[in-house]
Each structure stands twice: as structure tokens, then as C-alpha cells.
C-alpha positions, 0 to 999 in steps of 0.5 A: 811229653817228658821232662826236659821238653816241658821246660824247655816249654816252660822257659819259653813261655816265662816272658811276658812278651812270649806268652802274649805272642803265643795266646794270639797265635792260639786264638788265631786258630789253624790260619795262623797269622804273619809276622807282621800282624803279630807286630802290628797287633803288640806294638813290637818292633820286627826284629823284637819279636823276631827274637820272641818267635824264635824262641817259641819255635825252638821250644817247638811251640810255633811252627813257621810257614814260608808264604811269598815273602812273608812267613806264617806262624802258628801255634803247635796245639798238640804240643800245648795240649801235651804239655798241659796233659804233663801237668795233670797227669799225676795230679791226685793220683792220676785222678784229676776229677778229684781236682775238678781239672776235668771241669767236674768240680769248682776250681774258683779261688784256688790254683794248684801247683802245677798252675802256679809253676807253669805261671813261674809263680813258684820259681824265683831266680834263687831257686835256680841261680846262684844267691851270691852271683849271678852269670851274665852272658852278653852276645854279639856277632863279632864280639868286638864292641857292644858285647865287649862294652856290656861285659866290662860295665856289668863287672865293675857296676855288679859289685860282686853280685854279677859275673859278666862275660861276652862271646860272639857267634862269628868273632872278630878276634881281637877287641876294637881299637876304638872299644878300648879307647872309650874304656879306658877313657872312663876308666875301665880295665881293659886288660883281660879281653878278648875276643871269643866264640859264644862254644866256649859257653854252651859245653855241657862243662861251661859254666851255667849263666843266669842271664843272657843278653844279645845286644845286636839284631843279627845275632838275635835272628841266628839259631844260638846254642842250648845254654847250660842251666836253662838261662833267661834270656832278652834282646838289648839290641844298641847300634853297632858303633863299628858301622859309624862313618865319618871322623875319628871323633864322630867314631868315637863318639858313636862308642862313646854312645853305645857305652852310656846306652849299656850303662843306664840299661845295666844300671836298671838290670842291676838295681832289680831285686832278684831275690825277691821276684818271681822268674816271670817278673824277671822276665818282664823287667829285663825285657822291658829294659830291652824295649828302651827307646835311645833317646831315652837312654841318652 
């Protein structure tokens, strides 16, 4: 295993979330389990943990098998198993019987530093991202609303620490009317947005997002780009307020909804003290935001 698939294994694992999914697929052994008994067995919602199982797969963590109508998971071990040679091998110069990883000698009460890095105890999200700013990139679809909405929140609530953008995966191109409408009623500057692709953040020159958020479950379930910088990542999924029916009010009042959903989930991101947490902590919190019930929000 060479340097660039360790983390890339590593950045998987770092959510709690993750690393829960992946330990079940491991004591399942060769037969795996289906999505829904790794559901049912975490209390997750479908389209959770589906954002959850791409991840791991993409790092090539877990494979996936078509079965009737259902699919399949289970852990690669060859790859765990790699990656946890690629930890080791180096330690005590090349030795590691002088470590006690072979099971030779007692490890009790002490953890090396690989351990701790792989653990993301020695990461903090200052050692990788920006002290002074942190890039935060909200994903929908279209870009049109929800993305939109987070994007401009973040920026005025961020005070200088955050710097928001949005991008979609098929584009509206243009902002929805109704998205600006509910803006400007609560006084945000509407004047800079637009409607774009999520390329224009995942070219080797783009800049390097901390954070990236999607904020609608179909998006969650599409292939996306490799970000540059090796962001954390998280589902918020909110209801798509383009989908409402009835009245211009009742419409309004479904943006109006998505706003204050984005708000208090924003309001809780940007209160973390990042400097201060370790990456898996991060991790943690923001996917525990993600998990936020809408009754709660409201």
C-alpha cells in the first residue's frame, strides 16, 4: 500500500460513523451483510449510511455485491490488512518485535504513534487547514436552493473564520427565484450567486476546502469528485423547498423552512472550537449535526 491510498483510507475511517460501519462489516466476516442490517444494526437512516458505504468503498474499504434487490457489503480484509502493514513496517527500524506488534512483548498502557494517527488523535484540523479560514463547500444537485442558502448563511454568520461556496453536480444555472426572495427578506446579500458545477472545485488548482457538506440525498448517492486537500466530509440532507406544492406562500414558506434548518444546523458548526479538536472529533460533531432531526431544527 503506498502513501496516497493509506490516507485515503485513513480520511474514510476518520468518522465515527464510518469506522462503526466498517468494525460490523469486519466481525461479519466473509458473508458480509446488506445495507439494511447495517441500518437496522446502527439506527441510521438508509440514505445516511448510504453516503457512509460510499465512502468506504471509494477508499476501496468495502466491496459491494448485487443480490436480487438488495446489495451486499463486505469488508476488503487485504486492504486492512495492508494498511495496517503500512503502519508497521518501519517501526523500529523495520523491527516491530522490538515493539511488541508481533504480540512478543506488552503493549499495555502505551500507543505508538501510528496508532494514534490512524485513531486521528494527532491530527488536529489546524495541522491541515487554514488557522485563520476555514473553505466550506455546500453540494446540491442543481444548486439552485438548499446549497445556495448554506453558502450565503455560513458567509455572514462565519465572521471571517469561514469561507462558503456552492456547486452542484447537474446545475440549474440560475438561482431560484424563490431562493432570493427569502434571502433578501432576512437581509442577505444576494448579489454575487450563481448557479455552477461542483469541476470548478475538484481541478488540481481549485482552492483546497476544509469542509464539504451535501445538503440533498441525491447528491449524497452520486460518485463525487476527489477534492483537493483531502476535506472532511458529511451529509446534511434538508428537503428540497423547489418540490413544495401549493400556493406562492406555501412555497415560500417551505424556503423560508429550509433557511432556518440550515441556520441552527450552521449555528452549531460554526460554535465548534476546531483549534481545539482532534480531526475525528470533528468528524463526530459535524456528523451528528447532519443527524439532526427537523423537528428539532425548527
Amino acid at each position: 500500500m503506498d502513501k496516497k491510498a493509506a490516507v485515503s483510507a485513513f480520511e474514510a475511517l476518520s468518522s465515527g460513523i464510518r469506522l462503526d460501519v466498517f468494525r460490523l462489516l469486519v466481525r461479519a466476516g466473509p458473508q458480509g451483510r446488506v445495507a439494511g442490517e447495517l441500518a437496522s444494526a446502527l439506527g441510521l437512516p438508509p440514505t445516511n449510511l448510504s453516503f457512509h458505504l460510499k465512502a468506504l468503498a471509494q477508499a476501496g474499504l468495502v466491496s459491494a455485491e448485487q443480490e436480487g434487490r438488495f446489495q451486499r457489503y463486505r469488508a476488503d480484509m487485504a486492504r486492512m490488512r495492508g494498511l495496517i502493514a503500512y503502519l508497521t513496517e518501519e517501526c523500529c527500524g523495520g523491527a516491530p518485535a522490538l515493539c511488541g506488534l508481533d504480540g512478543s512483548a506488552s503493549t499495555t498502557g502505551s500507543t505508538t504513534p501510528a496508532a494514534r494517527h490512524a485513531a486521528g488523535q494527532t491530527r488536529r484540523p489546524g495541522s491541515s487547514m487554514s488557522d485563520e479560514c476555514y473553505n466550506v463547500l455546500f453540494l446540491c444537485s442543481a444548486n439552485s436552493a438548499r446549497s445556495i442558502i448554506a453558502e450565503v448563511i455560513l458567509n455572514r454568520i462565519g465572521q471571517g473564520r469561514f469561507k462558503a461556496c456552492s456547486a452542484g453536480s447537474a446545475p440549474r444555472g440560475e438561482v431560484h427565484p424563490m431562493t432570493l426572495q427569502v434571502l433578501q427578506a432576512q437581509g442577505y446579500d444576494t448579489s454575487l450567486l450563481r448557479s455552477k458545477s461542483w469541476d470548478e472545485f475538484s481541478d488540481a488548482d481549485a482552492p483546497q476546502m476544509d469542509f464539504v457538506f451535501t445538503v440533498c440525498d441525491t447528491i449524497a448517492g452520486e460518485t463525487c469528485p476527489v477534492w483537493p486537500g483531502q476535506p472532511l466530509t458529511a451529509h446534511w440532507g434538508v428537503a428540497d423547498p423547489v418540490k413544495a406544492e401549493g400556493g406562492e406562500q406555501r412555497r415560500l414558506d417551505a424556503f423560508s423552512l429550509t433557511l432556518n434548518q440550515l441556520l441552527d444546523r450552521l449555528r452549531l458548526f460554526t460554535s465548534l472550537p476546531l483549534a481545539t479538536l482532534d480531526r475525528l472529533a470533528v468528524q463526530h460533531e459535524i456528523d451528528r449535526i447532519g443527524q439532526m432531526p427537523a423537528a428539532v431544527e425548527a
